[in-house]
Structures are given as structure tokens and as C-alpha cells.
PDB file with one MODEL, atoms N, CA, C and O in Angstrom:
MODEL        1
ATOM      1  N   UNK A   1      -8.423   7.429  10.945  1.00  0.00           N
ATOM      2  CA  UNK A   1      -8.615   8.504   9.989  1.00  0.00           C
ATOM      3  C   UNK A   1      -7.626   9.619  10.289  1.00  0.00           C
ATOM      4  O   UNK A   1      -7.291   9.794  11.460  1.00  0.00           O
ATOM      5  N   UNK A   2      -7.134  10.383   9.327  1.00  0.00           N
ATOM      6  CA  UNK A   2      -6.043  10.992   9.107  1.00  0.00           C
ATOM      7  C   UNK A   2      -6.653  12.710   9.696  1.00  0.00           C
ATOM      8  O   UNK A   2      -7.683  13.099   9.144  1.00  0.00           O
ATOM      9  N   UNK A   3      -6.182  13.404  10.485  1.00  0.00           N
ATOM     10  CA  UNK A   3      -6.393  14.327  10.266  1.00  0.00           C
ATOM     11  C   UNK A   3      -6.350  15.783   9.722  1.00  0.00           C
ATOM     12  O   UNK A   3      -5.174  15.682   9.371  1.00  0.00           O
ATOM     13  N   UNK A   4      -6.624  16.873   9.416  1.00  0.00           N
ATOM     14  CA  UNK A   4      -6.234  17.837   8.271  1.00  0.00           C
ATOM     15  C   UNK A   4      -4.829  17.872   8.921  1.00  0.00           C
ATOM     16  O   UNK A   4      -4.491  17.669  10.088  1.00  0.00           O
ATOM     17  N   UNK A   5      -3.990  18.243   7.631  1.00  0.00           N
ATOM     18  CA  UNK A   5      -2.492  18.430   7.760  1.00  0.00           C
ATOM     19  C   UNK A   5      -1.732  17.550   8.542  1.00  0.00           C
ATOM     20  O   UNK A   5      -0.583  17.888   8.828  1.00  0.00           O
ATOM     21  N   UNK A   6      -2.308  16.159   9.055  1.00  0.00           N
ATOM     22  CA  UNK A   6      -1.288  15.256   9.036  1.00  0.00           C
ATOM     23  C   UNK A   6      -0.256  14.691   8.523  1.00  0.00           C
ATOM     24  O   UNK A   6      -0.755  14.004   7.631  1.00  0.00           O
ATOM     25  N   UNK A   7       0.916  14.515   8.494  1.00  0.00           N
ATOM     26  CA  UNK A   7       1.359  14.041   7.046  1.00  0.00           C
ATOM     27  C   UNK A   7       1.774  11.843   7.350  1.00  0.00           C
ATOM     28  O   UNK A   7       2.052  11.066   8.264  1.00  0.00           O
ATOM     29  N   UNK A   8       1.492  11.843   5.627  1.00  0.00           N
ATOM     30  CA  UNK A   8       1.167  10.695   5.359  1.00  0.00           C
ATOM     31  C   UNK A   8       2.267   9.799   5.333  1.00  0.00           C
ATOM     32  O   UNK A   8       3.076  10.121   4.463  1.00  0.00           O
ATOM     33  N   UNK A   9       2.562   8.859   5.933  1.00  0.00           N
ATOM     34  CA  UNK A   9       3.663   7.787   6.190  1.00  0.00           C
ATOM     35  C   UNK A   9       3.084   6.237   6.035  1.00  0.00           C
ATOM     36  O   UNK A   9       2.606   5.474   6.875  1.00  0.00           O
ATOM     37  N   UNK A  10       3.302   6.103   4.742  1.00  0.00           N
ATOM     38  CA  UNK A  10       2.858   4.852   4.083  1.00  0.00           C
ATOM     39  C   UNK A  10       4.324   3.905   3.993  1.00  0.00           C
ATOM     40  O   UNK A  10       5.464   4.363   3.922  1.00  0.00           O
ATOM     41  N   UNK A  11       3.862   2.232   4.023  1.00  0.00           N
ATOM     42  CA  UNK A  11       4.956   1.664   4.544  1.00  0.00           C
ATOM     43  C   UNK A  11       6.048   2.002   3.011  1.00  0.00           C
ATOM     44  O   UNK A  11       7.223   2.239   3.289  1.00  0.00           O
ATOM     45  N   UNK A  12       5.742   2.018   1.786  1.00  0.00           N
ATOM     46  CA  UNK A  12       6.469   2.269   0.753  1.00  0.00           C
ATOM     47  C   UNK A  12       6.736   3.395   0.511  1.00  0.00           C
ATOM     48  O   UNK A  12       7.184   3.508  -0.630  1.00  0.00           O
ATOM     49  N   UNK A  13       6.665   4.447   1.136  1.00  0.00           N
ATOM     50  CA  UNK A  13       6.967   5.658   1.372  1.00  0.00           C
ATOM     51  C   UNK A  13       8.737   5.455   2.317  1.00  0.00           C
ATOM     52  O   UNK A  13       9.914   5.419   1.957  1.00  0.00           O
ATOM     53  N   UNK A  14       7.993   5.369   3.628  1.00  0.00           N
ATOM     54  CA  UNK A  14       9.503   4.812   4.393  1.00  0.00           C
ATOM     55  C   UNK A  14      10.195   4.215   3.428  1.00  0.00           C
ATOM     56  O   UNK A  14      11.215   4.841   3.138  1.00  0.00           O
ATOM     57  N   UNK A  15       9.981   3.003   2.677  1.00  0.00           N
ATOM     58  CA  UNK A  15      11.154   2.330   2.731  1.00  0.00           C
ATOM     59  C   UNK A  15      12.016   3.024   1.569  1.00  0.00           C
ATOM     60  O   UNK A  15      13.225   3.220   1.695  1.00  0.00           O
ATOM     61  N   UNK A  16      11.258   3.391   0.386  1.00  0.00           N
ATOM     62  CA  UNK A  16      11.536   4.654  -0.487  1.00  0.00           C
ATOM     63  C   UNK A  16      13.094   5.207   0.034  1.00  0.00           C
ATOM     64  O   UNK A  16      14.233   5.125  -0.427  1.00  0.00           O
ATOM     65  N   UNK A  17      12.416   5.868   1.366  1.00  0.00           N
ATOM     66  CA  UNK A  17      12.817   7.064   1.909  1.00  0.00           C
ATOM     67  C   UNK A  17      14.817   6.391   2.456  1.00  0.00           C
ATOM     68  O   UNK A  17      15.927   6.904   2.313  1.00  0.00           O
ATOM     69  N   UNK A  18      14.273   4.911   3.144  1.00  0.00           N
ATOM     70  CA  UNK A  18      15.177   4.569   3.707  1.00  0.00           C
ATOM     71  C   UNK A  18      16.486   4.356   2.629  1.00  0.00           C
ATOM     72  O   UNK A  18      17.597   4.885   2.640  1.00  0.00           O
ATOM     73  N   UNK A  19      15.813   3.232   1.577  1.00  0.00           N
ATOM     74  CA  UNK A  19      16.863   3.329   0.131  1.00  0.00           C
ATOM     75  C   UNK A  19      17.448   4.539   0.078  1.00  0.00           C
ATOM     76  O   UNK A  19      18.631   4.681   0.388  1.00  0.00           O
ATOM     77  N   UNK A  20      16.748   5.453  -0.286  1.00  0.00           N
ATOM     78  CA  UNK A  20      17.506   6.440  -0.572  1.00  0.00           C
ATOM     79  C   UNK A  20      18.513   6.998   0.439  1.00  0.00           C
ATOM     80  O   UNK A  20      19.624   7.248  -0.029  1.00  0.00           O
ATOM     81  N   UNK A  21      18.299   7.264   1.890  1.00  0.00           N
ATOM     82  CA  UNK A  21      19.213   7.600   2.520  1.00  0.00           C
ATOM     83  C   UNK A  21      20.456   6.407   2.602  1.00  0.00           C
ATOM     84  O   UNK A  21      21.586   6.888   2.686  1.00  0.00           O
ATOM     85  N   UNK A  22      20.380   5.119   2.590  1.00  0.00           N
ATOM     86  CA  UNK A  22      21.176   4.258   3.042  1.00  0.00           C
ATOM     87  C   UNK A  22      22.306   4.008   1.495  1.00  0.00           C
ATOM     88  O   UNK A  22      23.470   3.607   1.519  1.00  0.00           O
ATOM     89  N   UNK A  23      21.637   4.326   0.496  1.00  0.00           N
ATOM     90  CA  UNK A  23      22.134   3.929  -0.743  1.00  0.00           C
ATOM     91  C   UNK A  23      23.556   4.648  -1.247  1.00  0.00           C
ATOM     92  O   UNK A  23      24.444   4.053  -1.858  1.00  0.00           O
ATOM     93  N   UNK A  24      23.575   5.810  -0.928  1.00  0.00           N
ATOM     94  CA  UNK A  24      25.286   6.211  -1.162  1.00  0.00           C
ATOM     95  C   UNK A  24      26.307   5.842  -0.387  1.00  0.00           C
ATOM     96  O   UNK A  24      27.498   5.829  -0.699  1.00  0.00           O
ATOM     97  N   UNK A  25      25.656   5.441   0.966  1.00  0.00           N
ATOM     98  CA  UNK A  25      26.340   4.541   2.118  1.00  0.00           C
ATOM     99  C   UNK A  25      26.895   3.113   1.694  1.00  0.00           C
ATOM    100  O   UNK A  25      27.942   2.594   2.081  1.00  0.00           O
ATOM    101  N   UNK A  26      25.822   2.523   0.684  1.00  0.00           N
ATOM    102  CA  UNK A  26      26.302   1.223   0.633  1.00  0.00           C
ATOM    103  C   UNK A  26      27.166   1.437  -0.746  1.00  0.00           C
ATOM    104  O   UNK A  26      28.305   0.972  -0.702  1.00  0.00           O
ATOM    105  N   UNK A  27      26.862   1.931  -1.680  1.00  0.00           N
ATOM    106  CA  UNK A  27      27.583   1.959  -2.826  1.00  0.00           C
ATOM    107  C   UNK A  27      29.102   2.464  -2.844  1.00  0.00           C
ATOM    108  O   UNK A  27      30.021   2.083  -3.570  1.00  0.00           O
ATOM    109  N   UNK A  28      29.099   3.731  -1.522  1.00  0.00           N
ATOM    110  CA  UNK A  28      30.548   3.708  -1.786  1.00  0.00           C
ATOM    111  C   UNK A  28      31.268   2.615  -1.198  1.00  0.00           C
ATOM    112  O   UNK A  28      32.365   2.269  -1.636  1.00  0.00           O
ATOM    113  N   UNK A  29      30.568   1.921   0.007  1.00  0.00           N
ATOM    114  CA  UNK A  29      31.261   0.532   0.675  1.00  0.00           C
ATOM    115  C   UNK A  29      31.544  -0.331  -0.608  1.00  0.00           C
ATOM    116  O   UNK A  29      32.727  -0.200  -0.922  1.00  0.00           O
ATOM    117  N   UNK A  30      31.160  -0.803  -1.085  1.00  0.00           N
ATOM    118  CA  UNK A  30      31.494  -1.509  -2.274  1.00  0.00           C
ATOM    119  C   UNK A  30      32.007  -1.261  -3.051  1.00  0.00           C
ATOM    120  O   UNK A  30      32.238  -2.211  -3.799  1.00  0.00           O
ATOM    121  N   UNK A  31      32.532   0.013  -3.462  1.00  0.00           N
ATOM    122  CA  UNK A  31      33.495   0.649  -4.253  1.00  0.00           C
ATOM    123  C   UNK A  31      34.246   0.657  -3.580  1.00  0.00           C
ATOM    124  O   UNK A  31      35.251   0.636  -4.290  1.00  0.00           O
ATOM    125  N   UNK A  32      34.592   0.676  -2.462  1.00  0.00           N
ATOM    126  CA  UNK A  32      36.158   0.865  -1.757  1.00  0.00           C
ATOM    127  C   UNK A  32      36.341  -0.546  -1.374  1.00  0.00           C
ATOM    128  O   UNK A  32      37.373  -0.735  -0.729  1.00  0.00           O
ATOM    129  N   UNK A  33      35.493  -1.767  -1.635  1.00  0.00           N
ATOM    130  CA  UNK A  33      35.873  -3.418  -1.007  1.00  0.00           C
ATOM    131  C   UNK A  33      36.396  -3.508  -2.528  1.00  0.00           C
ATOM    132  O   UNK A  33      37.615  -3.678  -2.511  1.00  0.00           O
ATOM    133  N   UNK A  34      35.958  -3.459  -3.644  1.00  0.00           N
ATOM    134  CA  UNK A  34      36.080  -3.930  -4.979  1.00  0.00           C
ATOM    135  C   UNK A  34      37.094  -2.896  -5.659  1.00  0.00           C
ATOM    136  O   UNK A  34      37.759  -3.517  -6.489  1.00  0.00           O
ATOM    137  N   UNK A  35      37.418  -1.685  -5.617  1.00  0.00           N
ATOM    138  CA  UNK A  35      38.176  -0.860  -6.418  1.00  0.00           C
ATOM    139  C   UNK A  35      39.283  -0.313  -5.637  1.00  0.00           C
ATOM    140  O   UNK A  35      40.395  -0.291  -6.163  1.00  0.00           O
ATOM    141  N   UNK A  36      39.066   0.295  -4.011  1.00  0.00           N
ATOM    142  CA  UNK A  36      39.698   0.610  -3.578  1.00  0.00           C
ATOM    143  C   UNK A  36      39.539   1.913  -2.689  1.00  0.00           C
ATOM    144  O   UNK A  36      38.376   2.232  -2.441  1.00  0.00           O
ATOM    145  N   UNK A  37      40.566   2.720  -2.168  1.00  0.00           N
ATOM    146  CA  UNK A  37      39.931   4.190  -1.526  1.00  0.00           C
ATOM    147  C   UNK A  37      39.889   4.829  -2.054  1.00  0.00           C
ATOM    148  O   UNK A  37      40.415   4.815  -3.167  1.00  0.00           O
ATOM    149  N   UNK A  38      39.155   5.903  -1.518  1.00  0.00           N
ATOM    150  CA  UNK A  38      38.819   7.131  -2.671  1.00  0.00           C
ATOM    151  C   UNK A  38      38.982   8.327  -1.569  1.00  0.00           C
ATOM    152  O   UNK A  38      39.201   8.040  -0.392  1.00  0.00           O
ATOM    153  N   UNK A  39      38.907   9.177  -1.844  1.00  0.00           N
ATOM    154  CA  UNK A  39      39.262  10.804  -0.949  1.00  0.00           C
ATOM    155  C   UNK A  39      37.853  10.956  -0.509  1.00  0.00           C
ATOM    156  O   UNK A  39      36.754  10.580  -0.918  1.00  0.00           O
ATOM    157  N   UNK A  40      38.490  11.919   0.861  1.00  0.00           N
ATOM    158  CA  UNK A  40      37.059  12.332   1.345  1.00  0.00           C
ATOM    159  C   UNK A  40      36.423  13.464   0.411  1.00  0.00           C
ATOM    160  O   UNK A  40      35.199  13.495   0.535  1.00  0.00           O
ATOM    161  N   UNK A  41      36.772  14.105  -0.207  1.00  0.00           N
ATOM    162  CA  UNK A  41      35.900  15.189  -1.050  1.00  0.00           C
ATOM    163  C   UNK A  41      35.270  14.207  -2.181  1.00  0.00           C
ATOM    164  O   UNK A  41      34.047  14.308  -2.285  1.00  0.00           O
ATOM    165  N   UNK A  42      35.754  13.492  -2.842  1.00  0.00           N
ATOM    166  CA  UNK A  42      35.107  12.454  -3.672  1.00  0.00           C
ATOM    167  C   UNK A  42      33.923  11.738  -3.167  1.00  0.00           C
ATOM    168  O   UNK A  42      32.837  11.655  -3.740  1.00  0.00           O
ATOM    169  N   UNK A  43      34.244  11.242  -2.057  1.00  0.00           N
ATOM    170  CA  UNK A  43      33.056  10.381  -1.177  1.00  0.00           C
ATOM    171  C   UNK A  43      32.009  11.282  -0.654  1.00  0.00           C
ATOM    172  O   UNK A  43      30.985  10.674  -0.344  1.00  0.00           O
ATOM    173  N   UNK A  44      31.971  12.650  -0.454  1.00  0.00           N
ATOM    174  CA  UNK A  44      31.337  13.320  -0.110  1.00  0.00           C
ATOM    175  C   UNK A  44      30.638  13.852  -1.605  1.00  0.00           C
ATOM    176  O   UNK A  44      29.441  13.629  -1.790  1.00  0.00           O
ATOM    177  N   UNK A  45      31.291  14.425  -2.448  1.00  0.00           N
ATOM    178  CA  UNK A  45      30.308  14.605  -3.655  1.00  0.00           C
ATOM    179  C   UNK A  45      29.480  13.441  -4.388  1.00  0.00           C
ATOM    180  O   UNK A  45      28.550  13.683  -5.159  1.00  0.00           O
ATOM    181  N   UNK A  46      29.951  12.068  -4.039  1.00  0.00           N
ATOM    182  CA  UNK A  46      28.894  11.063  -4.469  1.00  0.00           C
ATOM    183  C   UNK A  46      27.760  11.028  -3.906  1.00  0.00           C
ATOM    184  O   UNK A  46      26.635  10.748  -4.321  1.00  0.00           O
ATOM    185  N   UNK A  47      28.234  11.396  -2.745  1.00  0.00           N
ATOM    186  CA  UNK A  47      26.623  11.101  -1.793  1.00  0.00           C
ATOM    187  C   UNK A  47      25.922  12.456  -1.722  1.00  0.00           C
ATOM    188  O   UNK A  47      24.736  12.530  -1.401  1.00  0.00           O
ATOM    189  N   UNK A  48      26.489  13.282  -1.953  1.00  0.00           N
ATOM    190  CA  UNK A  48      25.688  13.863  -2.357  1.00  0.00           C
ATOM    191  C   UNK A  48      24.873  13.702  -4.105  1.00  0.00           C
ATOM    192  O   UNK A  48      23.643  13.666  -4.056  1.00  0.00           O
ATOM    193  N   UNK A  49      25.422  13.623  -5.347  1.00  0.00           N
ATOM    194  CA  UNK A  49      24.862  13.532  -6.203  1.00  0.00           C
ATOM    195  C   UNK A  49      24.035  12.259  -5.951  1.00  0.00           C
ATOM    196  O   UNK A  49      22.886  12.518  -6.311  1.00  0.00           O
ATOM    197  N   UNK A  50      24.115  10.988  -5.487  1.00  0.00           N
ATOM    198  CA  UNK A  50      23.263  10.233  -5.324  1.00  0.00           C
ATOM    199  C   UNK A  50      22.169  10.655  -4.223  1.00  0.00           C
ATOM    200  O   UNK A  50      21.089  10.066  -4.223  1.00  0.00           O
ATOM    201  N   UNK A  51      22.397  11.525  -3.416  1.00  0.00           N
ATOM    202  CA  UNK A  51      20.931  11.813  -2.276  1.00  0.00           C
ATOM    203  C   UNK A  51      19.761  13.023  -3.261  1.00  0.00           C
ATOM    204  O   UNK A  51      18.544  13.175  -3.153  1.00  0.00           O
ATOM    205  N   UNK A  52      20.935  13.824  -4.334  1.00  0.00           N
ATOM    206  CA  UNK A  52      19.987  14.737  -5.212  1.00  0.00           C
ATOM    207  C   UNK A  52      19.307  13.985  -6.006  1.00  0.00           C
ATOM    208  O   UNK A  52      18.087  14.142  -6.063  1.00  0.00           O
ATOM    209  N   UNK A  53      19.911  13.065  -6.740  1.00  0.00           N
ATOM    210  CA  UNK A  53      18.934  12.323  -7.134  1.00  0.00           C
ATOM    211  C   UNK A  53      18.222  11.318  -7.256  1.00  0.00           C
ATOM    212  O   UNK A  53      17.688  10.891  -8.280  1.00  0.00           O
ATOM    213  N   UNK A  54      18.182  10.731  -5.749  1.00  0.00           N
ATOM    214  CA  UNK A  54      17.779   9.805  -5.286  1.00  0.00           C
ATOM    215  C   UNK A  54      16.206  10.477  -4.172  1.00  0.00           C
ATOM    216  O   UNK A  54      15.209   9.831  -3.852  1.00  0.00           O
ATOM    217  N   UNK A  55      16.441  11.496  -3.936  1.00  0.00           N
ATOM    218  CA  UNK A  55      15.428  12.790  -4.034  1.00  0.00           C
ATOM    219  C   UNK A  55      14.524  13.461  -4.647  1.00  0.00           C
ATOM    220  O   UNK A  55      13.582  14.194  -4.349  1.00  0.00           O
ATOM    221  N   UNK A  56      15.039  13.032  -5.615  1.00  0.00           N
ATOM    222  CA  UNK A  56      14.679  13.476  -7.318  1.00  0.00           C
ATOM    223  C   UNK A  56      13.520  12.541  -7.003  1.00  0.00           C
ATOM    224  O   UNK A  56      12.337  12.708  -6.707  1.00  0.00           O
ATOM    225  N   UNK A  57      14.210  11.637  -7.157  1.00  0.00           N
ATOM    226  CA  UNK A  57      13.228   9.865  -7.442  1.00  0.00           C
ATOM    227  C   UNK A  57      11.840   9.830  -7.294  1.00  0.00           C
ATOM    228  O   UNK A  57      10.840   9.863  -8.011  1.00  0.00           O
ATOM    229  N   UNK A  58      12.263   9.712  -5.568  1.00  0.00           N
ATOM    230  CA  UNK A  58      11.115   9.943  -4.574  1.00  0.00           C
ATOM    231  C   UNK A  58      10.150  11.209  -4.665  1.00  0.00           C
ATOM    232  O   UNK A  58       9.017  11.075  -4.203  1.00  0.00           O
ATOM    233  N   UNK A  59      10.549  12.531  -5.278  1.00  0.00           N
ATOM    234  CA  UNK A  59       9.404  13.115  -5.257  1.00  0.00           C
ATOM    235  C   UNK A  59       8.717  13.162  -6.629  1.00  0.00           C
ATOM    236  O   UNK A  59       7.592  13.639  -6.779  1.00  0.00           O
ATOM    237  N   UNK A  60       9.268  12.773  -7.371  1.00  0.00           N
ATOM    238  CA  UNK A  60       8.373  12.605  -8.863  1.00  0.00           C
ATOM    239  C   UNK A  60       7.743  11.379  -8.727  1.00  0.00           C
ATOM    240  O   UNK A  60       6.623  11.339  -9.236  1.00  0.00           O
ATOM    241  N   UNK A  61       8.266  10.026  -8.006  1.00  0.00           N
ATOM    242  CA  UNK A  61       7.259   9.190  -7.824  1.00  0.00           C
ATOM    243  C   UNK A  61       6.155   9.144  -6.651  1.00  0.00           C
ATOM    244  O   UNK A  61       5.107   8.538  -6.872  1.00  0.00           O
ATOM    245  N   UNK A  62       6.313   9.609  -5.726  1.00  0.00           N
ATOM    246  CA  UNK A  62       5.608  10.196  -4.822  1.00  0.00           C
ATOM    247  C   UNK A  62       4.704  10.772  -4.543  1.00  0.00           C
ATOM    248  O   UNK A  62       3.842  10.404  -3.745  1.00  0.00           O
ATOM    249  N   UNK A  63       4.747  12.240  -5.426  1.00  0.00           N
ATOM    250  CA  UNK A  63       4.171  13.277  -5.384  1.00  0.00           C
ATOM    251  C   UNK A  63       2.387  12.894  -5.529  1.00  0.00           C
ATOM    252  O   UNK A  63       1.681  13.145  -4.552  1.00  0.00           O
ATOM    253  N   UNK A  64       2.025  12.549  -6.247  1.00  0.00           N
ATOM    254  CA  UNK A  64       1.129  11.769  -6.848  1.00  0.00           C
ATOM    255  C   UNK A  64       0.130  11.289  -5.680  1.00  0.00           C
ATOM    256  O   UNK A  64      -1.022  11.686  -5.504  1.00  0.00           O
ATOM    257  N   UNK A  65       0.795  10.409  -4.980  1.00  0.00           N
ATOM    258  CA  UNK A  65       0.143   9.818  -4.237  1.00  0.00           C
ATOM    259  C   UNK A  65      -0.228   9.939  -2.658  1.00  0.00           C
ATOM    260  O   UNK A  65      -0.902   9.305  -1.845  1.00  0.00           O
ATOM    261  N   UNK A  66       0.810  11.426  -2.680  1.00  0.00           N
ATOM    262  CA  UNK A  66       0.188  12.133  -1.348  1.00  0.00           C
ATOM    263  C   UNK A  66      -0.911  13.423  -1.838  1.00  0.00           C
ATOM    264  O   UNK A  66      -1.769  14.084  -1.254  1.00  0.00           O
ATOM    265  N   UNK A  67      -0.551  13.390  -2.765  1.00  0.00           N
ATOM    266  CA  UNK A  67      -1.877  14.660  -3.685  1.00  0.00           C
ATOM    267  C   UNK A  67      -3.199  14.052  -3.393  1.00  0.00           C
ATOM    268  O   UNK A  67      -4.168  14.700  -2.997  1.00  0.00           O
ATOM    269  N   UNK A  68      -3.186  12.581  -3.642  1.00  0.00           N
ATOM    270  CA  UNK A  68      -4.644  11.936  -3.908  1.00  0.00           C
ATOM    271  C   UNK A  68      -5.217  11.767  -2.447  1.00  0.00           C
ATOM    272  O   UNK A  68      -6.280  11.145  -2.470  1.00  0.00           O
ATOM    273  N   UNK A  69      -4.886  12.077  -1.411  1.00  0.00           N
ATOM    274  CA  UNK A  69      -5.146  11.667   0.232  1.00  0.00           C
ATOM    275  C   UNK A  69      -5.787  12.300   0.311  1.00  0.00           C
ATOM    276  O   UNK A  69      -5.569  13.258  -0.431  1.00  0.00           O
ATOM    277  N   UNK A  70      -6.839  12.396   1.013  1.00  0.00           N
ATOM    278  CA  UNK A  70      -8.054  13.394   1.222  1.00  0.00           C
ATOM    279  C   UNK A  70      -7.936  14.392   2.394  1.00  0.00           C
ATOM    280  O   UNK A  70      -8.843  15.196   2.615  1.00  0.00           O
TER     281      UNK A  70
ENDMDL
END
């Protein structure tokens, strides 16, 4: 049993969590095997727009279901 203000780490939570961090990592790898290089300010604003809204994601689908925890 959980206690007050524990916070909740459900296994689809992690993995959520992990996609999202690992996912601008892999996408630009594959853009630079298949298209080619790209600049570091480029590679840095992807991952960022993909961690904002890959952030996004996770707390609109999320939100929900740490609300309902008692």
C-alpha cells in the first residue's frame, strides 16, 4: 500500500517515460543512417521539439490516472 504523497510508478508509466526520453535519440540516428548529417543546432532543436511534445503526450495521457490513486 502506497503511502500519502508517494509518487506512483506504474510499469506503463516508465516505459511511457522511457519512449519518450530515448525517442529523439533514435530518430535522429536514423535520419543521419538514411539522409545524412545534420548540424548540431538542428539536432538539438529536434530533440528538443520532440521531448516538448513527447511530454505533452505523457501528461495528457497520464494525468488521469495518477488523479484516480487514492
Amino acid at each position: 500500500m502506497r503511502k500519502p504523497g508517494e509518487p506512483i510508478y506504474l510499469r506503463g508509466h516508465l516505459i511511457a517515460l522511457a519512449i519518450a526520453v530515448l525517442l529523439p535519440i533514435i530518430l535522429l540516428q536514423i535520419y543521419k543512417v538514411y539522409v545524412g548529417p545534420v548540424s548540431f543546432g538542428v539536432q538539438l532543436g529536434f530533440a528538443v521539439v520532440i521531448s516538448v511534445f513527447g511530454g505533452l503526450a505523457l501528461y495528457f495521457r497520464y494525468r488521469f490516472s495518477a488523479r484516480n490513486q487514492p
